[in-house]
C-alpha positions as CSV (number, residue, x, y, z in Angstrom):
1,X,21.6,-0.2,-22.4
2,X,18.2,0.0,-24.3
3,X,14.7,1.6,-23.0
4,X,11.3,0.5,-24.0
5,X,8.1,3.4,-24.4
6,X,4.8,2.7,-24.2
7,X,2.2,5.3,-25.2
8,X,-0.8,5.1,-23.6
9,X,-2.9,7.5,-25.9
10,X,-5.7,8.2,-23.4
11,X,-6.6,11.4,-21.8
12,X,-9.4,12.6,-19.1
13,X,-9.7,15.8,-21.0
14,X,-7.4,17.8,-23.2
15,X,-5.1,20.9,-22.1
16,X,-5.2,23.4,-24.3
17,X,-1.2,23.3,-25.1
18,X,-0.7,20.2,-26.0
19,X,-0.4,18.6,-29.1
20,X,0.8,15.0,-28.5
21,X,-1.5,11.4,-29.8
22,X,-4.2,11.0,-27.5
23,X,-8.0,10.6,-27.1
24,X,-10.6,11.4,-24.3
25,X,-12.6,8.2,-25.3
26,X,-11.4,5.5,-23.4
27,X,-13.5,2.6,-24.1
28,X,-11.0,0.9,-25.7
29,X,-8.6,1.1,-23.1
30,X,-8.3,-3.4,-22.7
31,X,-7.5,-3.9,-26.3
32,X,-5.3,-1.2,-26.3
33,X,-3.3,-3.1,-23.7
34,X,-3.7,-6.5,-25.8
35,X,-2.2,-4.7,-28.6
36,X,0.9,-3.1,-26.8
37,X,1.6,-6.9,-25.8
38,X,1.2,-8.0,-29.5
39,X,3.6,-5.1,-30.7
40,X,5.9,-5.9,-28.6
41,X,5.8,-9.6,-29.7
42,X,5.7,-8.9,-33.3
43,X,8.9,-6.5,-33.5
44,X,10.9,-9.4,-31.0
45,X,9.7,-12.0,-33.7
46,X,11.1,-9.9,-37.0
47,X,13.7,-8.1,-35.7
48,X,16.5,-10.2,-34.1
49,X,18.1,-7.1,-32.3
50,X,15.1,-6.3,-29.9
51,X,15.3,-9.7,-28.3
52,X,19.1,-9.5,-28.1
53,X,19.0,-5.6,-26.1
54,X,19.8,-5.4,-22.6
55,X,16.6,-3.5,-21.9
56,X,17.3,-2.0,-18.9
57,X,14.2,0.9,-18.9
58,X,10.5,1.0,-19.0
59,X,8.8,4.2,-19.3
60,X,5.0,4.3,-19.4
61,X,4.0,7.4,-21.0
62,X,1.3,9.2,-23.2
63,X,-1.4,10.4,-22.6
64,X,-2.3,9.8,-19.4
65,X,-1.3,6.0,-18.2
66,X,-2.5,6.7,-15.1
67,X,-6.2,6.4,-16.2
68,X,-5.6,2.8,-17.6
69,X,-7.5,0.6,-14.1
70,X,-4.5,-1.6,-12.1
71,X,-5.3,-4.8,-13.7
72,X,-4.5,-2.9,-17.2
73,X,-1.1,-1.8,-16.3
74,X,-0.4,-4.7,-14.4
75,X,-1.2,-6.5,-17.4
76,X,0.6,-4.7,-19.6
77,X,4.1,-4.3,-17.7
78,X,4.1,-8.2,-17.9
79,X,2.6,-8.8,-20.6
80,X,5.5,-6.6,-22.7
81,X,8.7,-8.0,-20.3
82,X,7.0,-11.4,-21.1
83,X,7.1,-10.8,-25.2
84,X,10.8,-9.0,-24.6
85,X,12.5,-11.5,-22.5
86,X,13.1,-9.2,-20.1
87,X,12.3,-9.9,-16.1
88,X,10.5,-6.8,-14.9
89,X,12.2,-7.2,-11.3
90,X,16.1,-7.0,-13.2
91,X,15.0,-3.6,-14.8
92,X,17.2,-0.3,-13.5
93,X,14.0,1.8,-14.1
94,X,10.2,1.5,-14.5
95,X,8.4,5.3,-14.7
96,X,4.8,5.6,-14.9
97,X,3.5,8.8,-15.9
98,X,0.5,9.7,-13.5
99,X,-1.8,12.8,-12.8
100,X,-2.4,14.1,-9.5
101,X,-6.1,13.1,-9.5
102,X,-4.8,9.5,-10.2
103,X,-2.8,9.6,-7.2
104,X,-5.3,7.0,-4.7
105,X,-3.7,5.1,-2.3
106,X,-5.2,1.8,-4.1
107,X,-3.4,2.6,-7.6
108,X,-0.7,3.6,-5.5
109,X,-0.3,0.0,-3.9
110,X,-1.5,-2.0,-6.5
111,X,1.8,0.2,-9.3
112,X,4.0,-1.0,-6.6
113,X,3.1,-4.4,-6.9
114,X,2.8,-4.2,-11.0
115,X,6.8,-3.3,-10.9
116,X,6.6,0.5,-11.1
117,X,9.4,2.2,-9.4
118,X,9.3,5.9,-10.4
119,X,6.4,8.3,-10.7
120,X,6.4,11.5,-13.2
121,X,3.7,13.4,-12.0
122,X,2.1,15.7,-13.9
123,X,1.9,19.0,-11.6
124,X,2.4,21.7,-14.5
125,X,1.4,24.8,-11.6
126,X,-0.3,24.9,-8.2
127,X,-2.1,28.3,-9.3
128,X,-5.4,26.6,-9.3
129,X,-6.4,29.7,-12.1
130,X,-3.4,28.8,-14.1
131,X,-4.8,25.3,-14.5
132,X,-8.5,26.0,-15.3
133,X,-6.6,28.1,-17.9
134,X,-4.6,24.9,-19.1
135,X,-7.9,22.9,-18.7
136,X,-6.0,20.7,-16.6
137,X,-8.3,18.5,-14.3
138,X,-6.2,19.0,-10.3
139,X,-5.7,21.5,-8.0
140,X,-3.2,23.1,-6.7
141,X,-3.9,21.5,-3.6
142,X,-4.5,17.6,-5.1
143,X,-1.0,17.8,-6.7
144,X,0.3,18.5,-3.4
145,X,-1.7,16.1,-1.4
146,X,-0.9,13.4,-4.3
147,X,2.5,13.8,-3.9
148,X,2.6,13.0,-0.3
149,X,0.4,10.1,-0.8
150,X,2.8,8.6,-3.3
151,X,5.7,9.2,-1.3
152,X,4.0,7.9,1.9
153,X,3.0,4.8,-0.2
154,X,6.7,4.0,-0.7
155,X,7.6,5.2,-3.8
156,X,11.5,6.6,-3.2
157,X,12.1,8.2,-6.7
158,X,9.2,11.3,-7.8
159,X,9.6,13.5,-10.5
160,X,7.4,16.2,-11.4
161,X,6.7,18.7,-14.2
162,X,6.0,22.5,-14.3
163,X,5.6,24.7,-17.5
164,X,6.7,28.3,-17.4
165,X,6.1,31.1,-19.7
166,X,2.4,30.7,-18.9
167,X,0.4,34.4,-19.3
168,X,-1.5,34.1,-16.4
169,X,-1.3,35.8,-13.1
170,X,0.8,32.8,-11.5
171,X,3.6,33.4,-9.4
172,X,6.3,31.3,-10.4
173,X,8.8,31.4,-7.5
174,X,6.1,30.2,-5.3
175,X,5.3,27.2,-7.6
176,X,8.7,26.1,-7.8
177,X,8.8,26.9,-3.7
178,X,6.1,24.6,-3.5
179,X,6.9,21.8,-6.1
180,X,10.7,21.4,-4.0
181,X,9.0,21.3,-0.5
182,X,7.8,18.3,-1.5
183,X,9.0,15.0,-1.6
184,X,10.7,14.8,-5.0
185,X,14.3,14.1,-6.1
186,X,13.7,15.1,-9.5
187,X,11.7,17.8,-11.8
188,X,11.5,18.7,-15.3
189,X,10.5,22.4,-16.4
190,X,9.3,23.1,-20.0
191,X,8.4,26.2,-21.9
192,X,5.1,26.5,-22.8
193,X,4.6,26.5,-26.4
194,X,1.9,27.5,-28.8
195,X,1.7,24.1,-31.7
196,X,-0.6,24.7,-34.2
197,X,-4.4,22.3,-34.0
198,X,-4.1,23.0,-30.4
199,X,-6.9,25.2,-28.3
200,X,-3.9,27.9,-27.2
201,X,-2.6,27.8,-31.1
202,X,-6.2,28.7,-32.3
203,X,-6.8,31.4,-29.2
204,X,-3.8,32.7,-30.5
205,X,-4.1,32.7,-34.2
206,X,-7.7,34.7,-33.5
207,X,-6.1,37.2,-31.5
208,X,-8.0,35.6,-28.7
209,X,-4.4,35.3,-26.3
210,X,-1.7,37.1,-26.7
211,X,1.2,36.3,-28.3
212,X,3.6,34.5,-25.6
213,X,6.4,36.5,-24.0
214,X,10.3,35.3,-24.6
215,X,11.3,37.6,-21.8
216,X,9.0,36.3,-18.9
217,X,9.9,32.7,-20.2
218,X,13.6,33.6,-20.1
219,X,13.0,35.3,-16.7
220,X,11.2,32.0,-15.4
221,X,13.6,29.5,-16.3
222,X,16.7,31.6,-14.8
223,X,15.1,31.7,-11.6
224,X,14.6,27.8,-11.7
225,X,18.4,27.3,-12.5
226,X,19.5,29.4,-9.6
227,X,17.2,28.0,-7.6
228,X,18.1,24.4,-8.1
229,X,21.9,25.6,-8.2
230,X,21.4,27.2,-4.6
231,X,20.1,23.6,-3.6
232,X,23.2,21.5,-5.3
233,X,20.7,20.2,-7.6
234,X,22.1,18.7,-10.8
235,X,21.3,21.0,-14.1
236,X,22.0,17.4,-16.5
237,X,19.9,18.8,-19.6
238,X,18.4,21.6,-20.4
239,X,15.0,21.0,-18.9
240,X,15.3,18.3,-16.2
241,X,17.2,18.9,-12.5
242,X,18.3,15.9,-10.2
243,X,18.5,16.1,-6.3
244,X,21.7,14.8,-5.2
245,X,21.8,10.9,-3.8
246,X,24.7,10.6,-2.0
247,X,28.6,10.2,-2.9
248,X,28.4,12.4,-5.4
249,X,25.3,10.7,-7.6
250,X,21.8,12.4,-8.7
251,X,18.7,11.3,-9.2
252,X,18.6,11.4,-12.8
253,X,16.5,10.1,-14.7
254,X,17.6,6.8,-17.0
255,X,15.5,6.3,-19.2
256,X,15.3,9.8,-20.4
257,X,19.5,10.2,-20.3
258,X,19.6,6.9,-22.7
259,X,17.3,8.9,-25.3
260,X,20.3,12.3,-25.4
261,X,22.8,9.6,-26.2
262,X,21.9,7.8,-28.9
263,X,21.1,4.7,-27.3
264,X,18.6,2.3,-29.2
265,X,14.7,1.9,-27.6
266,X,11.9,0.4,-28.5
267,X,8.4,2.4,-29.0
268,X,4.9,0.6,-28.6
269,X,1.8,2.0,-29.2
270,X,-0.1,4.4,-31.5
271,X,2.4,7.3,-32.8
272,X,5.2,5.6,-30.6
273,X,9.0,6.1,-32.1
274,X,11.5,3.6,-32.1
275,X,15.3,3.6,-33.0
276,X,17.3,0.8,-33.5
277,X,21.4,1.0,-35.5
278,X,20.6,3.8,-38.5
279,X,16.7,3.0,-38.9
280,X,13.9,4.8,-37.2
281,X,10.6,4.6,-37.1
282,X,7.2,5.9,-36.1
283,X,4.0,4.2,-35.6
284,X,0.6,5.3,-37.0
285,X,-0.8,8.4,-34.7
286,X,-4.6,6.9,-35.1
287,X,-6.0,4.7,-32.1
288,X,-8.5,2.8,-34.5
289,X,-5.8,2.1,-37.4
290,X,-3.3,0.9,-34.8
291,X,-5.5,-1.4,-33.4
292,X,-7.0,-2.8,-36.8
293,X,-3.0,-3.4,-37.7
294,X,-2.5,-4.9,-34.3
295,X,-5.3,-7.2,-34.1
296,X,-4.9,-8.5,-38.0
297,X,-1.4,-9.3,-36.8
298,X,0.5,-6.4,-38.8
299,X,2.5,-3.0,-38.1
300,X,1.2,0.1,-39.3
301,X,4.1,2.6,-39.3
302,X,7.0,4.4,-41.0
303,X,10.5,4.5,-41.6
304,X,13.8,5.7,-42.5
305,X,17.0,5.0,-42.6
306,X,19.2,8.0,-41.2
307,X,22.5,9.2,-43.1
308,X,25.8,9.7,-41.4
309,X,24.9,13.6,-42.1
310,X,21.5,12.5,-39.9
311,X,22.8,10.8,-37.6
312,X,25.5,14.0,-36.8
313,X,23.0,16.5,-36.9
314,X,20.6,14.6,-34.0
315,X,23.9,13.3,-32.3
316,X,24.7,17.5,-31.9
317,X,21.0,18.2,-31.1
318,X,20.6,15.6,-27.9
319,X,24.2,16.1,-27.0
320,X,24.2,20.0,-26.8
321,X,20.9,19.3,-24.3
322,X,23.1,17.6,-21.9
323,X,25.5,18.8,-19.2
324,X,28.2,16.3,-20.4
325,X,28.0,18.0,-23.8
326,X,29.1,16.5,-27.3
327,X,32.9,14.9,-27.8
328,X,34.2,15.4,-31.6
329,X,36.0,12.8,-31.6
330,X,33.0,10.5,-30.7
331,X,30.7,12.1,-33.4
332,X,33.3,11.8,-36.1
333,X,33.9,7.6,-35.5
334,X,30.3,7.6,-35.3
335,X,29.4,9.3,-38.2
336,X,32.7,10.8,-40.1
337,X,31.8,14.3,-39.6
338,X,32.4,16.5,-37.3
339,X,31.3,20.5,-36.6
340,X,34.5,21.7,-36.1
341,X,35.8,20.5,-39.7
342,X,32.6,20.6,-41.8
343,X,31.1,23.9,-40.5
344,X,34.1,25.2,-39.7
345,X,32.7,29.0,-39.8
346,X,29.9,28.1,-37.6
347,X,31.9,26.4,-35.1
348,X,34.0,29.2,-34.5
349,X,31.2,31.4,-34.4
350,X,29.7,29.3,-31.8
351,X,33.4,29.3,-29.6
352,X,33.7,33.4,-29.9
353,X,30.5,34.1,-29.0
354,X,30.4,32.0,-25.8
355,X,27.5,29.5,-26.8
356,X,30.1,26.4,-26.7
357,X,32.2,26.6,-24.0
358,X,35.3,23.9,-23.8
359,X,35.0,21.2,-20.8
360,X,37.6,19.9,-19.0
361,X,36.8,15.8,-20.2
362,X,37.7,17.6,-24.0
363,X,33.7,17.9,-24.8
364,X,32.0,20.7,-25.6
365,X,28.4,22.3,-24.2
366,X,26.6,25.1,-24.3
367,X,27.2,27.2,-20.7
368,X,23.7,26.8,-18.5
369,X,23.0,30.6,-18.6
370,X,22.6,30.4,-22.8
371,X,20.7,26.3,-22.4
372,X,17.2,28.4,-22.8
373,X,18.1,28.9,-26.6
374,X,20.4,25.5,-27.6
375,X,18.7,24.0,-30.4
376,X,19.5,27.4,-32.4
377,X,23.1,27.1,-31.1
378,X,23.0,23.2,-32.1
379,X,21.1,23.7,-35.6
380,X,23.3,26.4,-36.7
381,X,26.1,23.8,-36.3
382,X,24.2,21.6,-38.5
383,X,26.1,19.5,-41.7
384,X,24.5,20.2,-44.6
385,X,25.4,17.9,-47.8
């Protein structure tokens, strides 16, 4: 199995956490699309592999894809399949990440019709305050009411996001009462963050905002896992929760699950990613210098080729976010290392103080109640040549 991501590095207006690729100038939204199409050409022309991958996922993110007009994204779903191979109709999943204010019954009908299957909404909070504070451009009420127009519209499988650890006056249990009233079978839940060039980091760095609190973010994301627990939701990685389907399956999400095991995808599109065997790469983060490679015919990106000690170290990073944990015996014919054996002191560590705990498939994972804090469990466990 092997996903494809597009990033659609176009925003309405910027929230003040965020620190992904993106601009609020959208004029050149249609060659944009062209050049998605080219780059996805391009890689199947030099590199054998990518028109010999099952491609089974197509994820549509950014940025905002939702602003792109129907035509675009019709254009561009097909237009990228075309260049791949791949028939849009034979794919297992095609997400497209859309705002609430996006959410008309026209776009609606007309993603349907373009291939799209699953919609990640953008919520973030129904406290209206909350999200003048994140300068995010809904209500409380539109994500609610743009919910129940995609679900009415026929789309089956809706996930949503929410942040916690937000300093404002919200009241968390109510937004997560109010995000699983609705019609969703899946939602992710992030901490927010301060990152550095970003309007929270500089408020913060003034002494503008308050530093965040650990405690009320810890706090927050507690009551979410008992919450979803109460509900038989599925806790599969450390942020994202899956409503259960029937005979014992989830609504997980696929594309996301193929990045946490290793699985090769394809990135498209200004400061898009892409793995493939032991190489990696990243493409430029600037909308003008992407499209001046794209348009002249060339790729403007990195790369590197990841050691075995790499290729551990990010195999015990995704694994350790997931439910199904990490399996030593995997990692070491993978990559001949293996935690237990080349940080021996760590692992143990790790095993006494409860932050692995031993499965019953012979994997390893850090318990749900101790998720919050896993990339410090995971990064201590680190190989270091």
């Amino acid at each position: 199995m092997a996903g494809i991501y597009l990033h659609v590095p176009f925003c309405r207006q910027a929230c003040h956490y965020c620190d992904f690729h993106f601009s609020t100038n959208t004029d050149s939204s249609g060659r944009m699309v062209d050049a998605l199409v080219r780059e996805a050409g391009l890689r199947a022309a030099t590199e054998a592999a990518w028109r010999t991958l099952p491609f089974q996922t197509l994820y549509l993110g950014g940025g905002t894809p939702s602003l792109l007009s129907t035509e675009e994204i019709k254009r561009v779903v097909s237009g990228v399949c075309q260049a791949l191979g791949v028939a849009p109709k034979e794919l297992e999943e095609v997400t497209l990440e859309a705002n609430p204010e996006d959410l008309s019954p026209q776009k609606l009908d007309a993603w349907r019709d373009a291939g799209i299957t699953r919609l990640s909404i953008g919520i973030q909070s129904f406290h209206d305050e909350t999200l003048g504070w994140m300068n995010r451009a809904h209500s409380g009420s539109q994500a609610e009411e743009g919910v129940l127009r995609a679900h009415a519209a026929g789309f089956e499988a809706i996930t949503v996001d929410l942040i916690y650890g937000v300093p404002t006056e919200r009241d968390w249990k109510d937004d997560v009462t109010r995000a699983l009233n609705l019609p969703v079978n899946h939602v992710s839940a992030y901490s927010l963050t301060v990152e550095p060039r970003t309007v929270l980091g500089t408020r913060v760095q003034r002494g503008d905002q308050a530093p965040l609190s650990d405690e009320r973010a810890v706090s927050e994301y507690r009551h979410l896992c008992d919450e979803m627990r109460a509900r038989g939701w599925a806790h599969y990685e450390t942020s994202n929760w899956a409503a259960p389907r029937g005979e014992g399956a989830f609504w997980t999400a696929a594309h996301n699950s193929a990045y946490w095991s290793g699985t090769p995808y394809l990135g498209l599109g200004p400061g898009a990613h892409g793995f493939l065997a032991t190489r990696r790469y990243a493409n430029v983060s600037n909308n003008p210098a992407y499209l001046r490679a794209l348009e002249g015919g060339a790729l403007d990106e990195s790369s590197e080729d990841l050691s075995a000690a790499d290729r551990h170290n990010e195999a015990l990073m995704t694994g350790l976010r997931t439910a199904r944990g990490i399996c030593l015996s995997s990692l070491e014919a993978d990559t001949g290392l293996r935690p237990d054996v080349h940080e021996a002191r760590a692992w143990i560590h790790a095993l006494e103080r409860g932050d692995l705990v031993k499965l019953d498939s012979g994997c390893y994972r850090i318990p749900e109640e101790k998720w919050i804090t896993g990339d410090q469990v995971a990064a201590a466990l680190f190989y270091v040549s």
